[in-house]
N, C-alpha and C positions, 0 to 999 in steps of 0.2 A: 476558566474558559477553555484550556486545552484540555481536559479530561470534559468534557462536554463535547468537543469537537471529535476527540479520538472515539467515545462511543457512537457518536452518529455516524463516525467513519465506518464501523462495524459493520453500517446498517447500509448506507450510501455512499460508497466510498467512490461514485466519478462526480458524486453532487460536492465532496469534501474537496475532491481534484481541483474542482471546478472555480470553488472558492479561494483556495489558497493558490491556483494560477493567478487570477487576477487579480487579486487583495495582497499579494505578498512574492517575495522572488526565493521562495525555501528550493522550489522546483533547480533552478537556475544554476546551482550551487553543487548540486545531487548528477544531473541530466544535462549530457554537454549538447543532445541532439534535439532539433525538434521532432522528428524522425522517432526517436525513443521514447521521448515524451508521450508523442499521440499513438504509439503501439503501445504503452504503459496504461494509458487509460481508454485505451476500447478495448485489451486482451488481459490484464493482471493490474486493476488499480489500485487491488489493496497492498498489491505488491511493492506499487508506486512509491503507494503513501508510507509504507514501512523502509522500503528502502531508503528514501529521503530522510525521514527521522532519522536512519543510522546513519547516514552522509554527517549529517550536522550533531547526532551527538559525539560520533565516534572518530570520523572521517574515511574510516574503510569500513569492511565486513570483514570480520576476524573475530576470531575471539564465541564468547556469547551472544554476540548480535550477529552471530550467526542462524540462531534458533529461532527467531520471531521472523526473520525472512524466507523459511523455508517453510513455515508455518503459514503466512500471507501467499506465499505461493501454493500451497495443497488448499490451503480454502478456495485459492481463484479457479482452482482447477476444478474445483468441487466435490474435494476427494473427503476434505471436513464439512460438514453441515447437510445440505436435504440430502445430498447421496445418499450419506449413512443411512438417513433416519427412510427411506426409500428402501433399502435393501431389507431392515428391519420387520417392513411389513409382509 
């Protein structure tokens, strides 16, 4: 079930937000603000949702989990996916 979640997250990542705010307190743990929260999912939510994973498997960002957060933040930006494939044409 979480590799089912994590690629839907791929796809719809304030729909994934959305769900694990109110079905589970992963956010809670990760995100001391509400403030942070709600500017995580209207401006970087896949960023959200990676950072949170690293919260909870790691408890800081060090290390290699460094690299899938700065990766979730160039996608949100749009600097990976239709940019590219845009410039290309």
């Amino acid at each position: 079930m979480p590799f089912c979640l994590g690629c839907v997250a791929l796809f719809f990542p304030r729909l994934v937000c959305l769900a694990i705010y109110f079905w589970s307190d992963w956010f809670e743990a990760a995100v001391d603000s509400s403030l942070v929260l709600l500017a995580g999912f209207v401006f970087l939510p896949l960023t959200l949702l990676v950072y949170s994973w690293i919260v909870h498997a790691n408890g800081t960002v060090e290390g290699l989990y460094f690299v899938p957060l700065v990766l979730a933040v160039l996608a949100d930006l749009g600097l990976i996916g239709s940019n590219a494939r845009r410039k290309s044409d």
